[in-house]
C-alpha positions as CSV (number, residue, x, y, z in Angstrom):
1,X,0.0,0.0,0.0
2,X,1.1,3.5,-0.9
3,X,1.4,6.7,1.6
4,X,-2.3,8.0,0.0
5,X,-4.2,9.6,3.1
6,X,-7.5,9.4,4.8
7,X,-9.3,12.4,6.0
8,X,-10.7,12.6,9.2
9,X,-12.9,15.4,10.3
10,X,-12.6,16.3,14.1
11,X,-11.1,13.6,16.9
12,X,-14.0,12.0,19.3
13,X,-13.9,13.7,22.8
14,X,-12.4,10.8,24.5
15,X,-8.6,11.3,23.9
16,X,-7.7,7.7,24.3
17,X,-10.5,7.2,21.6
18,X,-9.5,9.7,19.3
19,X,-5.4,8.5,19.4
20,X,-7.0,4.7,18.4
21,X,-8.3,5.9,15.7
22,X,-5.2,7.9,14.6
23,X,-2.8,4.7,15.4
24,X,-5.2,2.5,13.6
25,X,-4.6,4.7,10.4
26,X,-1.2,4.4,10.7
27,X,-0.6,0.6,11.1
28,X,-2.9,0.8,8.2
29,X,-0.2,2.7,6.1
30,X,-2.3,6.0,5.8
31,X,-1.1,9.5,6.3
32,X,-3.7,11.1,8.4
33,X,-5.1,14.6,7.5
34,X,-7.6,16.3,10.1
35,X,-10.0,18.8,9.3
36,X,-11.6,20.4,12.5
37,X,-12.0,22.7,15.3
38,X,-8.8,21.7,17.1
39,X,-5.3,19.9,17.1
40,X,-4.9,18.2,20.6
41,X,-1.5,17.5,21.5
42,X,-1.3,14.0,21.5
43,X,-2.9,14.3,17.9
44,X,0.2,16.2,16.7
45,X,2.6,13.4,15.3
46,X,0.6,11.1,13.9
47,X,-1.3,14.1,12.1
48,X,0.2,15.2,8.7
49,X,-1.6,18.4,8.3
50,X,-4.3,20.2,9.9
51,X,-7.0,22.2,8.6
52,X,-8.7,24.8,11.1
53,X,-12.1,25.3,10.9
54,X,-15.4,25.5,12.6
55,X,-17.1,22.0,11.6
56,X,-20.5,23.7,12.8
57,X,-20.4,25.8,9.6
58,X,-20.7,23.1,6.9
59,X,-20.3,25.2,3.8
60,X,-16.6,25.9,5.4
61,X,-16.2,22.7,6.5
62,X,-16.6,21.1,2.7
63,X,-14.7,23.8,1.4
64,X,-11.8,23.2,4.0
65,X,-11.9,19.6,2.9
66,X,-12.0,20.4,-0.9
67,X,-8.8,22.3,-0.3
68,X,-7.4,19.3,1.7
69,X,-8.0,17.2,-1.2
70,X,-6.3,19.2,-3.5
71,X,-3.2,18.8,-2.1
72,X,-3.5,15.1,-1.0
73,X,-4.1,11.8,-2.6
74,X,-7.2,11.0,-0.6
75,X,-8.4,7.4,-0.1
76,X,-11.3,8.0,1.5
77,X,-12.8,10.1,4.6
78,X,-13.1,8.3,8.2
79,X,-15.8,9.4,10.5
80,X,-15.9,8.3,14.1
81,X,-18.5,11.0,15.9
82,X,-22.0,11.2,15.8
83,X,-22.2,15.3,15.3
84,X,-20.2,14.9,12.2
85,X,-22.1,12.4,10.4
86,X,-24.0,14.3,8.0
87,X,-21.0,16.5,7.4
88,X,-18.7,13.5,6.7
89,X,-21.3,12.6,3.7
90,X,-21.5,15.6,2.4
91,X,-17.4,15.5,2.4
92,X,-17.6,12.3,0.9
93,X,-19.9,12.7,-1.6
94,X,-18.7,15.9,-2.9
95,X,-14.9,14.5,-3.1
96,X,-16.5,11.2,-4.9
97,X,-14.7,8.9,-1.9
98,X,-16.5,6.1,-0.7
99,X,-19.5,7.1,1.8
100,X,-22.6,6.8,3.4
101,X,-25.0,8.9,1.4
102,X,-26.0,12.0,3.0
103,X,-29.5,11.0,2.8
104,X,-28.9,8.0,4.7
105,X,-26.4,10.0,7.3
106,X,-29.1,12.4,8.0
107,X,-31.8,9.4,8.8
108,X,-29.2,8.1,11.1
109,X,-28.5,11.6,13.0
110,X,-32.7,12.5,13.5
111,X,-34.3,9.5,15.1
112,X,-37.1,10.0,13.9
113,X,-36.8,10.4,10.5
114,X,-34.9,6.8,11.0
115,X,-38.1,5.4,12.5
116,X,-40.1,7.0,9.6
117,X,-37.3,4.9,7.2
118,X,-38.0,1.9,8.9
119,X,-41.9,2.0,8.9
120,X,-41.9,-0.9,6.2
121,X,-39.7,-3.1,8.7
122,X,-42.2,-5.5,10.1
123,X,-42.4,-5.8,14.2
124,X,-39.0,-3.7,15.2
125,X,-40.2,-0.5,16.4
126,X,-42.0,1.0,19.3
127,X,-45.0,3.8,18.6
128,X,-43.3,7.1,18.1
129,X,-44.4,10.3,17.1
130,X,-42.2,13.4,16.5
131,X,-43.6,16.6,19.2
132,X,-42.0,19.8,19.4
133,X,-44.3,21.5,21.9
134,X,-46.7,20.5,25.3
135,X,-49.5,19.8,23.2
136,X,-48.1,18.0,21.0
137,X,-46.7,15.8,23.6
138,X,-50.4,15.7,25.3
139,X,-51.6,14.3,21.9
140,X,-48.9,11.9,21.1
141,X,-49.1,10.3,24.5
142,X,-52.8,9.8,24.4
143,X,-51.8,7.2,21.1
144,X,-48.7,5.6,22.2
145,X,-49.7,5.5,25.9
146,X,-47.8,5.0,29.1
147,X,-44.7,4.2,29.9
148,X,-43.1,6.6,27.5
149,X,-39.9,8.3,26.8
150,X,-39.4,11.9,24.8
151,X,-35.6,12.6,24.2
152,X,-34.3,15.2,21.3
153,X,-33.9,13.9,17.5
154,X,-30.3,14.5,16.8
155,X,-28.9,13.8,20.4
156,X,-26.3,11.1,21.5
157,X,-24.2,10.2,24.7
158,X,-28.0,9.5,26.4
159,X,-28.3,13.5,26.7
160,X,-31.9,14.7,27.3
161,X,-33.6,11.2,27.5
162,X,-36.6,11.6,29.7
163,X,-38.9,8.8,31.1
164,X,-42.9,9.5,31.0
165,X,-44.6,7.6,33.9
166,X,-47.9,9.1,33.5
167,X,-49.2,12.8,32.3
168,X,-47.5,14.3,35.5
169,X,-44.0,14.3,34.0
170,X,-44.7,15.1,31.1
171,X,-44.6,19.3,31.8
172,X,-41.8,19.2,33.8
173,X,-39.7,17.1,30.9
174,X,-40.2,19.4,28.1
175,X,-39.2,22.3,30.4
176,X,-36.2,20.9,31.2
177,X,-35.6,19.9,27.4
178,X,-36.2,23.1,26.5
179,X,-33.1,24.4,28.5
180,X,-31.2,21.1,27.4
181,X,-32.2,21.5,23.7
182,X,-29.7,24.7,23.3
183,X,-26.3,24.8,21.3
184,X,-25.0,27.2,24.1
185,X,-26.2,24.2,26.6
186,X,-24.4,21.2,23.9
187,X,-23.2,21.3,20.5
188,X,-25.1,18.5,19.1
189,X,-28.0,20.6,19.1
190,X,-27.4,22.8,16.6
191,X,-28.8,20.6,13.4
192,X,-32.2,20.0,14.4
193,X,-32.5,21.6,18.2
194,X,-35.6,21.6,20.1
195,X,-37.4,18.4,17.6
196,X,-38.1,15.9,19.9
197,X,-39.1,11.8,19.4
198,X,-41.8,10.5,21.8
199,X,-42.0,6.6,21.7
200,X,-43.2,3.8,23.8
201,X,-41.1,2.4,26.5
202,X,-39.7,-0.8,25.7
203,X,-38.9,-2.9,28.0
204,X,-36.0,-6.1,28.2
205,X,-32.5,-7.0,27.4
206,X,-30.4,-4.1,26.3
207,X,-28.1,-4.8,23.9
208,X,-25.6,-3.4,20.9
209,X,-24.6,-4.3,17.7
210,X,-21.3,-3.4,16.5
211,X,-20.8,-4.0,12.4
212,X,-19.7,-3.2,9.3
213,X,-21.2,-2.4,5.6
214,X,-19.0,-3.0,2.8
215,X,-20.6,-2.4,-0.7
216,X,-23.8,-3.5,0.5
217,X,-22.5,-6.4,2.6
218,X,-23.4,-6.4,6.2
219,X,-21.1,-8.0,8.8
220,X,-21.5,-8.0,12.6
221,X,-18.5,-8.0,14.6
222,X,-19.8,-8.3,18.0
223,X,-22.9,-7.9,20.1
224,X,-22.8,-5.9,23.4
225,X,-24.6,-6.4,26.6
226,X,-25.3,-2.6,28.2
227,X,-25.9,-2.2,31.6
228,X,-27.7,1.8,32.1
229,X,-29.1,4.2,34.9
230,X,-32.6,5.0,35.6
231,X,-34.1,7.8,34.9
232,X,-31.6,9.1,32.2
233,X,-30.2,6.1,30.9
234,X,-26.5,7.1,31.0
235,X,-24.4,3.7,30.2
236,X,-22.4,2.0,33.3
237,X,-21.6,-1.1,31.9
238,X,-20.6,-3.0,28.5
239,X,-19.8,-6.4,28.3
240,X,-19.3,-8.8,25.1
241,X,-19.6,-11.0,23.8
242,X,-23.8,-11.2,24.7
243,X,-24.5,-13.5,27.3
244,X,-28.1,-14.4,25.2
245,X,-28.9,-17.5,24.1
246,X,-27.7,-18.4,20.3
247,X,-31.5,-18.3,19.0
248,X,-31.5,-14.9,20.2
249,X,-27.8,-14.0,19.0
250,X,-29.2,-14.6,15.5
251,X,-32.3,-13.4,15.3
252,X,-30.9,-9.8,16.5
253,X,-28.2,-10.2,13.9
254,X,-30.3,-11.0,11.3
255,X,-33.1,-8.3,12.1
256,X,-29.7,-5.4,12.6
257,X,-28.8,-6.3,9.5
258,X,-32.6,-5.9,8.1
259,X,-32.4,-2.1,9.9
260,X,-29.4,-1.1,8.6
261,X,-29.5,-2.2,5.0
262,X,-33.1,-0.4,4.8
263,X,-30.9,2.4,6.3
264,X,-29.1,3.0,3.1
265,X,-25.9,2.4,5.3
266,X,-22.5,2.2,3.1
267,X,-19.1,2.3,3.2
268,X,-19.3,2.5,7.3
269,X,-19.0,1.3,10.8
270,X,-22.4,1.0,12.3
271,X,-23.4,0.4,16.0
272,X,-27.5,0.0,16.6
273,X,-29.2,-0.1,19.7
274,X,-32.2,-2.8,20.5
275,X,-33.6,-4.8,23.7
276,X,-35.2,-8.2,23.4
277,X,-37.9,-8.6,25.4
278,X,-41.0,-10.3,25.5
279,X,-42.0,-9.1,21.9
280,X,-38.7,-10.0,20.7
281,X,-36.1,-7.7,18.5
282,X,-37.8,-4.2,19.6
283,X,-35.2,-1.6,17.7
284,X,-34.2,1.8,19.6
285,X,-31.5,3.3,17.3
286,X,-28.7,3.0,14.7
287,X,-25.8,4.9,14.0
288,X,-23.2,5.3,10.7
289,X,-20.1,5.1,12.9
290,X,-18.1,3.0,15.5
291,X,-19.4,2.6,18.5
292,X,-18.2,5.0,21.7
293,X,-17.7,3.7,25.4
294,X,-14.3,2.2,24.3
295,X,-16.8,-0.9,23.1
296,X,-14.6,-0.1,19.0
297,X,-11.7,0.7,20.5
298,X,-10.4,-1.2,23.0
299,X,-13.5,-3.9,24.2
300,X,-13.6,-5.5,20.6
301,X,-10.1,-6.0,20.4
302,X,-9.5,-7.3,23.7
303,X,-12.2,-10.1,23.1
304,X,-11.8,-11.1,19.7
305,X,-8.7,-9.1,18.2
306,X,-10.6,-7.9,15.5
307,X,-8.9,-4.4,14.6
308,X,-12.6,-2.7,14.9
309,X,-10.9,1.2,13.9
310,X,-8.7,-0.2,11.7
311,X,-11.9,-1.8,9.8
312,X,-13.4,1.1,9.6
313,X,-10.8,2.9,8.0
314,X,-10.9,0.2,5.6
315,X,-14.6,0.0,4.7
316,X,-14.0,3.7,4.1
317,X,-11.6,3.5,1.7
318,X,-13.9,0.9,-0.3
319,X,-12.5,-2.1,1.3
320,X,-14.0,-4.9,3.4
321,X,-13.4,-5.7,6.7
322,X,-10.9,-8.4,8.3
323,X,-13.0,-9.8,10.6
324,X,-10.8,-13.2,11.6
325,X,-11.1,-13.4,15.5
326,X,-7.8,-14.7,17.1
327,X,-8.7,-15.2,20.3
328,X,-12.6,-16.1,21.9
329,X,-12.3,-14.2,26.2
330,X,-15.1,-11.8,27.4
331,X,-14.5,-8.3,27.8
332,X,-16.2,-5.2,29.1
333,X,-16.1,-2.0,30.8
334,X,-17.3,-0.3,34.0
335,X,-17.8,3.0,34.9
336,X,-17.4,5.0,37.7
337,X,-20.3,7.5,38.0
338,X,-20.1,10.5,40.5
339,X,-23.2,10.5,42.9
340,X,-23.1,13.7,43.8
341,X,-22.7,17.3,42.2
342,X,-19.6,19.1,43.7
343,X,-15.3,19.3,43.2
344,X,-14.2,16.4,42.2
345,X,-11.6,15.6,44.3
346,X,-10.4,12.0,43.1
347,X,-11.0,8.7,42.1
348,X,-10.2,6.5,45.0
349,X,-10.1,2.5,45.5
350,X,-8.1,1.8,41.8
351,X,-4.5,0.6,43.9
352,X,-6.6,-2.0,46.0
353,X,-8.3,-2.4,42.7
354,X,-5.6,-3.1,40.3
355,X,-3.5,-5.6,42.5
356,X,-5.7,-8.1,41.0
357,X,-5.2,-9.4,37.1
358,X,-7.6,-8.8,35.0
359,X,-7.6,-5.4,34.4
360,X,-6.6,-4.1,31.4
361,X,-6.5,-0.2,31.0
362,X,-7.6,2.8,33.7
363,X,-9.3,5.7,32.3
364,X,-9.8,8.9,33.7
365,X,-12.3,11.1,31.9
366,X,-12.9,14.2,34.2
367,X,-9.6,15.5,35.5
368,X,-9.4,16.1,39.0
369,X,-10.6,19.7,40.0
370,X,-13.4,19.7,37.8
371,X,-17.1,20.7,39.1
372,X,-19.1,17.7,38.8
373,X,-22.8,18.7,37.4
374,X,-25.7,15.5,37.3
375,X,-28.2,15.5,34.9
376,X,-30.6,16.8,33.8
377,X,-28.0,19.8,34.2
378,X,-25.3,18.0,32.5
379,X,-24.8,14.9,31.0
380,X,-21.6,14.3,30.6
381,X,-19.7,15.3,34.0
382,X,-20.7,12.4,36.0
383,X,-19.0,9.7,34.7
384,X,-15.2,10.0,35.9
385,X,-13.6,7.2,35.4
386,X,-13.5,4.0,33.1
387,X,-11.9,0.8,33.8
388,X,-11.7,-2.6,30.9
389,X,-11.2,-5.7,32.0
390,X,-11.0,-9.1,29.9
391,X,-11.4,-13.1,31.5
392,X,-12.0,-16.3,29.7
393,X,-14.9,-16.8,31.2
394,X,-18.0,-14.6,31.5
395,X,-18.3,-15.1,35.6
396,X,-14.7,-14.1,35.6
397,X,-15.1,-10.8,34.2
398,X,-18.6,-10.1,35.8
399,X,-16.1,-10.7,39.2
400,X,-14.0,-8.0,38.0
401,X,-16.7,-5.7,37.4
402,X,-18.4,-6.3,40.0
403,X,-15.6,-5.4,41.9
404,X,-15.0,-2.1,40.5
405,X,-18.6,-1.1,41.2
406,X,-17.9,-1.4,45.2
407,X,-14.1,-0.5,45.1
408,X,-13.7,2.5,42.8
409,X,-15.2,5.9,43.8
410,X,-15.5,9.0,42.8
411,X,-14.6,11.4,45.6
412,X,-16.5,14.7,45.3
413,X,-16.5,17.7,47.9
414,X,-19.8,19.4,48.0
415,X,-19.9,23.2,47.9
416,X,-19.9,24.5,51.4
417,X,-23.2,26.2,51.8
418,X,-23.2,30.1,52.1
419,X,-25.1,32.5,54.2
């Protein structure tokens, strides 16, 4: 393989996420242009050139990249976040690299125009309805009934997901969504801001797919097993491979496949979203990039050795993916979740922790000193702290997990009160 490039456009916000996915280009053979908002640091070497610019304004953005391409031999452009989906098509499509379409990117960043997509898809999806206001909400509710859940069209990272017991909560959720659904409050409002999706809630075993789709070829590379809060549904816990039984295993392969081929997915990593239950397959969402959590970059290796970035900088290139597993242990991930609003001051419990093997890689995501926020005032402050751990067996890691969950905490000094 020559020294052509790839183009990435902006890092994820995880750094240990965003340096896989540069690292995975280069064992690849790529050089590595970014076009984005900023150059970390530990971006810098592996990064050939950088091109400034504010990805929000897509008309710069494309024309940023256009320039790019001019002066690199361009294989094909990467995309690993969800806010940059749509963007990444356009990129694509304009450059004629290898892409999702930007039809089928902008289905997968507004939920419900995916549900509208999917209509045709026999037995998959809970009622929805799209509400942008009270009344609307009032109306929706009355047809899909109760328990419900309203969260914003074009959010990710389980920001502004809001359960609906009964008509009581439904006032106080969109008022809170209505501060949530800002830009100033998170970027990933800005494409389609206060639209909401209303749906049923479905209940059972939470689960995601992790895949590729290569010309039209859909391959799954592993199925998750989450573990999330109530009310907000931020994610605590990822373990694969699924613990369900084989039956199940293939009838949610077969029915993610259904999803994201009537997608128009191409050209991509995906990573979908779905519970079986007593219904069976009951879809929630689907999404043209690798999955976050460190489930792409560091839980599907561990398990299988399958070179899940790497893949995905193939498939965007027009290649397939090398999906031969090397090794068959369990993996997953626990997170440390702060309880409390306040300073943090530490993570403690990690050196008893880690005397034990097992573990494979300590994260810390909110450096010490920060002011922890819980949602619904932010959702992405109280989780601290990530720790991976890989066993042969499934009870094995579960131990390991478990134990994290009553070693690790996150230390956090409340604000004295004032006068």
């Amino acid at each position: 393989m020559g020294r052509c490039s790839v183009l990435f456009v902006n890092l994820r916000r995880i750094p240990r996420e965003g340096l896989e996915s540069l690292l995975a280009a280069r064992r690849l053979g790529y050089r590595v242009v970014l076009v984005g908002r900023a150059l970390p640091e530990f971006a810098r070497p592996l990064v050939d050139e950088f091109a400034e610019v504010d990805t929000h304004d897509t008309p710069a953005a494309v024309a940023a990249a256009v320039e790019v391409g001019r002066r690199h031999d361009l294989a094909g452009v990467a995309n690993f976040t969800e806010i940059d989906l749509h963007l990444v098509a356009l990129i694509a499509e304009r450059l004629g690299l290898p892409g999702v379409s930007p039809q089928a990117a902008l289905r997968a960043r507004n939920k419900y125009l995916m549900k509208r997509a999917l209509a045709g898809v026999d037995g998959v999806l809970p009622r929805f309805a799209r509400v942008r206001t009270l009344a609307e909400l009032r109306e929706a509710v009355a047809e899909i009934g109760f328990p419900a859940v309203v969260k914003p069209v074009g959010a990710s990272g389980s920001k502004g997901i809001f359960e609906l017991p009964d008509l009581q909560a439904l006032e106080p959720a969109m008022a809170r969504l209505s501060q949530i659904t800002r830009p100033e409050f998170d970027p990933v409002f800005r494409q389609f801001g206060g639209e909401l999706i209303v749906e049923e809630f479905v209940d059972g075993h939470e689960v995601s797919v992790e895949g590729f789709v290569a010309g039209g070829t859909v391959s799954v590379a592993a199925v998750t097993d989450k573990t999330t809060t109530r009310p907000f549904h931020l994610e605590v816990q990822h373990v694969l491979p699924s613990g369900l039984p084989p039956s199940v295993l293939a009838a949610m392969t077969a029915h993610s496949a259904e999803v994201v081929r009537t997608l128009g997915f191409d050209h991509c990593a995906f990573h979908l979203e779905a519970k079986w239950g007593s219904r069976g397959f009951r879809f929630i969402e689907a999404t043209c990039r690798p999955a976050g959590g460190y489930i792409a970059s560091h839980l599907v290796p561990l398990a299988t050795g399958i070179p899940y970035l790497e893949n995905t900088i193939r498939v965007a290139v027009g290649e397939s993916p090398s999906l031969a597993a090397d090794r068959e242990l369990h993996a997953g991930v626990r997170f440390v979740l702060a309880d409390r609003a306040g300073r943090l001051d530490g993570v403690d419990g990690l050196d008893r922790l880690l005397a034990t093997p097992g573990y494979d890689h300590v994260f810390l995501e909110v450096p010490v000193g920060t002011m922890i926020a819980l949602p619904p005032d932010h959702f992405g402050l109280q989780r601290v702290a990530a720790v991976c751990a890989r066993h042969p067996e499934r009870a094995g890691l579960e131990a390991l997990l478990a134990a994290v969950a009553r070693t690790v905490t996150a230390r956090v000094r409340v604000a004295a009160a004032t006068a």
